[in-house]
RORO-844160 format. One record per residue (C-alpha): x, y, z. Coordinates in nm, 3 decimals, decimal comma, always signed. Layout:
# residues N
+---------+---------+---------+
:       x :       y :       z :
+---------+---------+---------+
:       X :       Y :       Z :
...
+---------+---------+---------+
END
This chain:
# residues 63
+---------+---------+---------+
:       x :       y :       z :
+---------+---------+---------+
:  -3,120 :  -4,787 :  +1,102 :
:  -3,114 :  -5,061 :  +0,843 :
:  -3,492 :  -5,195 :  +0,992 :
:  -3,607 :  -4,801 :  +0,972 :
:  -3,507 :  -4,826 :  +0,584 :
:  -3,681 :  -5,103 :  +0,477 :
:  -3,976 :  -5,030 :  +0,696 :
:  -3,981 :  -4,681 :  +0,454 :
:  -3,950 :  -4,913 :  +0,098 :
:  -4,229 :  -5,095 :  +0,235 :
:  -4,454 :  -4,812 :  +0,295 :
:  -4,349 :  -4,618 :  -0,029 :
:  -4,481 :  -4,956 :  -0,190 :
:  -4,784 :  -4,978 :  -0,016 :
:  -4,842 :  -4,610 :  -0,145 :
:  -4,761 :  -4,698 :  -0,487 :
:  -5,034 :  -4,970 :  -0,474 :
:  -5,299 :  -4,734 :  -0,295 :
:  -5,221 :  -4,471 :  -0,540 :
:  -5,314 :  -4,732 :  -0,837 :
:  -5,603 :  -4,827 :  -0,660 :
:  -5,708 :  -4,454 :  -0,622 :
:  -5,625 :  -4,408 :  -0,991 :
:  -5,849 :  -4,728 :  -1,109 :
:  -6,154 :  -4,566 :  -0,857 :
:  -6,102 :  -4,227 :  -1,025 :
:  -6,108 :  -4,337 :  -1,378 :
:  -6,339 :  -4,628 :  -1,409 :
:  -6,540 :  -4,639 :  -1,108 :
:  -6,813 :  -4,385 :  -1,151 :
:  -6,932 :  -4,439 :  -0,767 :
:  -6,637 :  -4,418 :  -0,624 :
:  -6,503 :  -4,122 :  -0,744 :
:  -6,463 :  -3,908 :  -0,396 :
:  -6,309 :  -4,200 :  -0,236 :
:  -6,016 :  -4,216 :  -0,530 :
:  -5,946 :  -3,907 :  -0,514 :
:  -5,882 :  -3,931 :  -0,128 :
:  -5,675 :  -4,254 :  -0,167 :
:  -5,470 :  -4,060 :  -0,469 :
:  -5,431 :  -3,759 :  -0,259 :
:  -5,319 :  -3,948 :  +0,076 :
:  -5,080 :  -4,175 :  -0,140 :
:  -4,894 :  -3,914 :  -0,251 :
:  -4,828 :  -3,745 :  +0,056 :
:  -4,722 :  -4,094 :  +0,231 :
:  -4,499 :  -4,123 :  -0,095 :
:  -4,349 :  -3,764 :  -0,061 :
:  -4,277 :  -3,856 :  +0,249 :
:  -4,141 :  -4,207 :  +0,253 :
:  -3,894 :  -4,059 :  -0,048 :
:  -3,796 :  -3,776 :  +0,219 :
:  -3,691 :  -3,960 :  +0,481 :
:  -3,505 :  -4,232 :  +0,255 :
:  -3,289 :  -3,981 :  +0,115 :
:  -3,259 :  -3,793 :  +0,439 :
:  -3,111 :  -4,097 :  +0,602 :
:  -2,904 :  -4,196 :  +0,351 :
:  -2,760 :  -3,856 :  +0,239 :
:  -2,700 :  -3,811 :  +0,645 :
:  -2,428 :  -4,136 :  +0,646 :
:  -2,687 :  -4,327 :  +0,916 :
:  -2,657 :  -4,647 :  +0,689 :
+---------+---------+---------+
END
């Protein structure tokens, strides 16, 4: 369970940095607009997510 936790801090991370990316597009990079907003919107789900099931497994005693 130990390898399932860290493989969940290591996606939450790799959300954080696609939802920074996605915030750069949105604000400064008049092109890529639609594409930020995808990447912000996607990020936070995987984030939602990743904070879900950390919590879930450590409320539920598995570690």
């Amino acid at each position: 369970m130990l390898i399932v936790l860290f493989l969940l801090v290591i996606i939450i991370f790799m959300s954080i940095i696609a939802f920074l990316i996605g915030l750069y597009k949105v604000l400064f990079d008049k092109e890529d607009r639609a594409f930020g907003i995808k990447l912000l919107t996607y990020s936070v789900i995987t984030m939602i997510i990743g904070f879900g099931s950390c919590t879930a497994l450590l409320e539920s005693g598995a570690i």
